[in-house]
N, C-alpha and C positions, 0 to 999 in steps of 0.2 A: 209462843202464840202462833198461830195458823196466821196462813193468809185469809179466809172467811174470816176470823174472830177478830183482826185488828182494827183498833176503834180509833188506833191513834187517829188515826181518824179515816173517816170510810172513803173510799172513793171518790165519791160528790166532791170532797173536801182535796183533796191530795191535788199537787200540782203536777201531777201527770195529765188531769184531765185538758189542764190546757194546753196546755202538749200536743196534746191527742188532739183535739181542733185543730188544733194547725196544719198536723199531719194530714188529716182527713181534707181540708183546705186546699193542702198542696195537692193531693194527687184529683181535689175533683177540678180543678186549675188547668191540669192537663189536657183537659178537655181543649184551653184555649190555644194551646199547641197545636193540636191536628187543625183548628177552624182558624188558624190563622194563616193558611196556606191559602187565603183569600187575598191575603198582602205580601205574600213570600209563594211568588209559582214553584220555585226550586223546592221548598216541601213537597207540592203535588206528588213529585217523581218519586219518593217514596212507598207511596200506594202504588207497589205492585206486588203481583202472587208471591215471590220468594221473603218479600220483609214481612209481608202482612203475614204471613205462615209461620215463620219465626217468631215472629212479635208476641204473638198469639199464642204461641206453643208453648214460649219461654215463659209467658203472665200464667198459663196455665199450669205451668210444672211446677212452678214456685207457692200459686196456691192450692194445690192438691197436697204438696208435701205438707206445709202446713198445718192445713187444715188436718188431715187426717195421721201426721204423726205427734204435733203440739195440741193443737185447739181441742181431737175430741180425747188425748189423755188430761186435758185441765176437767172436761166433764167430768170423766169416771173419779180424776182427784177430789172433785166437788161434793162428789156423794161418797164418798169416802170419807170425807170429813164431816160429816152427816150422824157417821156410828152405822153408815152401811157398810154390809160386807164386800168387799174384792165382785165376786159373781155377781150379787146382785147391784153394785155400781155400772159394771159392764154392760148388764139388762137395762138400766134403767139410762147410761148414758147412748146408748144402741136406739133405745125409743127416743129420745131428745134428738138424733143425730139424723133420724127420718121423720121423723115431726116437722126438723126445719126443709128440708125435701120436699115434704108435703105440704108449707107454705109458699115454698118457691111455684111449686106445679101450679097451685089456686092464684096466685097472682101473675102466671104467666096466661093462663087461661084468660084473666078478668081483663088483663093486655090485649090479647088476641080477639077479645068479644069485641071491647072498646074500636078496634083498629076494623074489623068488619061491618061496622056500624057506620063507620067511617069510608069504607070502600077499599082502604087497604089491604096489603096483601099480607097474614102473618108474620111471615121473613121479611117485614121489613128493615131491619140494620141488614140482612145480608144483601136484599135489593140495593139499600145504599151503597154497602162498599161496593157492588159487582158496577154500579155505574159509576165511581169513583174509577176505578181498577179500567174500564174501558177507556173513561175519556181520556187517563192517563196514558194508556196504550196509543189511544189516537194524537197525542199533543207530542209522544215521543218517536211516532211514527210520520210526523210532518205533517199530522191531521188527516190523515189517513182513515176512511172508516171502515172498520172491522166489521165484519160482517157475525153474527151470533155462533158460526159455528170457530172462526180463526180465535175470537177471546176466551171459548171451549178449549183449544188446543192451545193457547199460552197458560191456561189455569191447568189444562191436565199436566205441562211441562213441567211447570213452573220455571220456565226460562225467562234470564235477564234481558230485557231489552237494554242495550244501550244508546247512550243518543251522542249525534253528533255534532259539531260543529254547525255543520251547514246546513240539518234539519230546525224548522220552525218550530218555536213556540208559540202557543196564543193562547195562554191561558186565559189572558184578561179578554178576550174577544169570541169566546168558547159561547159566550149569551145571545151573538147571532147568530148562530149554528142553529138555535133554536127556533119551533115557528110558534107564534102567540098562542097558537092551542095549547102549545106542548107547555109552557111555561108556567100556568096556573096548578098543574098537573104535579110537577117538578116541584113547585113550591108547596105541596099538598104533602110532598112525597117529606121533603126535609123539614115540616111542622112535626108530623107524625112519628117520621123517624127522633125525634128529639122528645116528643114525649114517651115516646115506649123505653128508650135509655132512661130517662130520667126516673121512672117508673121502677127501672131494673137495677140504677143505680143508690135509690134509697137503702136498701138493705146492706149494700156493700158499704156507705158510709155509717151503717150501728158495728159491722163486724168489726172494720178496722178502727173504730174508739174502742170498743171493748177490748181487743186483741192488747193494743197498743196502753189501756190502763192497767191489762194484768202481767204483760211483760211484753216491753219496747221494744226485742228484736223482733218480736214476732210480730207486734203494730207495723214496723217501717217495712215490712219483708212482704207484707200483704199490699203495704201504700205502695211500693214498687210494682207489685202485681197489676195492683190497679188501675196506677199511673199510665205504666205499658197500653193497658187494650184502650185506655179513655182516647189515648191520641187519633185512634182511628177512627172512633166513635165521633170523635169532634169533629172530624174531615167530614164525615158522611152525611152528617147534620150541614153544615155549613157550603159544602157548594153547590150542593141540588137548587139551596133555594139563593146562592148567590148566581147562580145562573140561572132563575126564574128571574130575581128580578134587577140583575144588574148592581144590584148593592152590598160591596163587601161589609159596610159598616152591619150591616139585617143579618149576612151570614153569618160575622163571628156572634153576632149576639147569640144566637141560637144555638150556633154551635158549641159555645161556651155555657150558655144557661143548662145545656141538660147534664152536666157535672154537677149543678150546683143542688142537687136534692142528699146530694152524701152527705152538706153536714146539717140536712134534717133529720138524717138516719143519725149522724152524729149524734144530736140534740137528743132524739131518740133514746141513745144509749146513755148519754149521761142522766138522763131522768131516774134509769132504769136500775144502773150502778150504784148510783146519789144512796140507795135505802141502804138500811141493812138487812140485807140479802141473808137468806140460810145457806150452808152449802149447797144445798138440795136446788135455791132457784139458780146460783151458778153452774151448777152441773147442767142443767134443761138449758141455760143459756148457751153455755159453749159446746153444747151436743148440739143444740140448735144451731149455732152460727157454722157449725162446721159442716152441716147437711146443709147450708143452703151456698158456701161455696165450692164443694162439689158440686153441688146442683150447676151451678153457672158455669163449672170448669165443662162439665160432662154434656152438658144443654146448648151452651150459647160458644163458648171460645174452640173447643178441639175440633167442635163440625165445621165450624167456619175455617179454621188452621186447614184441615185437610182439604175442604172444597180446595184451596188454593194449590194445596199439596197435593195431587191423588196419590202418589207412591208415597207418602208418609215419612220422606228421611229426614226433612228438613223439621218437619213439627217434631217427630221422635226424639232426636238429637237435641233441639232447641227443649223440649221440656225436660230430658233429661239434666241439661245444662243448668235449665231455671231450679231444679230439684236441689243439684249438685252445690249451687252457688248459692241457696239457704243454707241447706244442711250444714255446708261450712262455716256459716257468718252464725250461726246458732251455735254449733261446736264452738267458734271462738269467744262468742259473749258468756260460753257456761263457765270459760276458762278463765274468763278475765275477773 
């Protein structure tokens, strides 16, 4: 009996699903890692160009390979269990896999209108990190203020700063740096940046329950992926507006809150899984989830890797790495 045809019982039913919550759980959790460098200043010092490039590169290498060596051959399998043929699987998992492409694009759009409406600026997660990535420059620089062209030339570098002994930290006093104009501004900045994630992260928490009900290395390979970028995503949310207003208890909220829409993507997916499916809506399904992270890999994680990186070796290398270290944990579980 196929995997579409097993009724022992469908998906809905099987205890992988809860599983999968969990998974999904953990990595939108992650979130409260990066915004918890509102209580841990020594995190701060992470946000800088050479980690956030890596970091980035690596969540991107590990979800490219996936997606488009596992996720869109379960499509073509879908429709192939269907009673289609080989070619026309191909065609029809080819259309499912830019379909979901072409959902990512209309809700990045519907994002971007939202955020205009509002007075923001599009790129708002990358304005977060780039102010993220400054003040850290400045706290490791003795508070030192950079001026727009020197934080140009440490991203074009991507050199380590190191800190020393006898340079100051002030993270926790980073809030009178600030003048009461700037404050409400800042606090506008990390509302917004938290719902435009959260926005972007719905869909990442349907992919990885699906992923992770149809086979579990390839669920925990993406929750890794994911886990990886949320951390910075949580930073960038969380101290814009713990330096509007003084309140780390506001910023992890925040910061942590805009993880939590994955396991409504979750929820999402198991409603969707729960039927019984033809092969034909599995195929659309994981044609589709695999177009919408490439979408994310291609749209939101590799431009940002490289702003940090301009010469490319560090994100190259690091996603070749993230590629390298699925492909292996995949080969190992086909094996076991």
């Amino acid at each position: 009996m196929s995997y579409y045809e097993e009724d022992e019982s469908s998906l809905f039913k099987s205890s992988r699903s809860g599983k999968a919550f969990g998974l999904v759980i953990a990595a939108a959790a992650s979130t409260a890692i990066g915004a918890s460098a509102v209580f841990f200043p020594y995190l701060a010092k992470f946000a800088t160009p050479p980690i956030l490039a890596a970091s980035l590169g690596f969540a991107a290498g590990v979800m490219l390979y996936v997606s488009l060596v596992d996720i869109y051959g379960k499509a073509q399998d879908g429709f192939i269990e269907s009673g289609h043929s080989e070619e026309a699987a191909f065609i029809y998992g080819t259309l499912s896999f830019f379909a979901g492409i072409l959902l990512m694009k209309i809700l990045n759009i519907f994002i971007h209108a939202i955020l205009r409406s509002t007075g923001e600026e599009e790129d708002i997660l990358e304005k977060g990190m780039d102010e993220m990535v400054a003040r850290n420059l400045e706290n490791l620089q003795g508070n030192e203020i950079f001026s727009e062209n020197t934080l140009d030339d440490n991203l074009e570098s991507g050199k380590r700063i190191e800190d020393s002994s006898n340079k100051t930290e002030r993270l926790s006093d980073d809030e009178d740096l600030l003048s009461e104009e700037d404050k409400p501004i800042l606090y506008k900045t990390g509302v917004a940046t938290a719902f435009a994630i959260a926005l972007h992260n719905f869909p990442e928490g349907l992919v990885t329950f699906v992923s992770y009900v149809s086979e579990p290395a390839v669920g925990v390979a993406l929750a890794v992926g994911i886990s990886i970028h949320n951390i910075p995503e949580g930073l960038c949310v969380a101290m814009p507006i713990y330096y509007a207003t003084g309140n780390r208890w506001k910023g992890f909220f925040w910061g942590t809150l805009s993880g939590f829409s994955e396991p409504l993507g979750a929820l999402v997916g198991w409603l969707i899984v729960g039927r019984s499916f033809s092969g034909n809506a599995y195929g659309i399904m994981f044609g589709a989830v695999a177009g919408i992270m490439v979408y994310i890999c291609l749209d939101e994680l590799l431009p940002t890797a490289y702003k940090y990186n301009r010469k490319g070796s560090i994100v190259n290398w690091s996603s070749i790495f993230g590629m390298f270290l699925i492909a292996l944990s995949l080969v190992l579980f086909s094996l076991s």
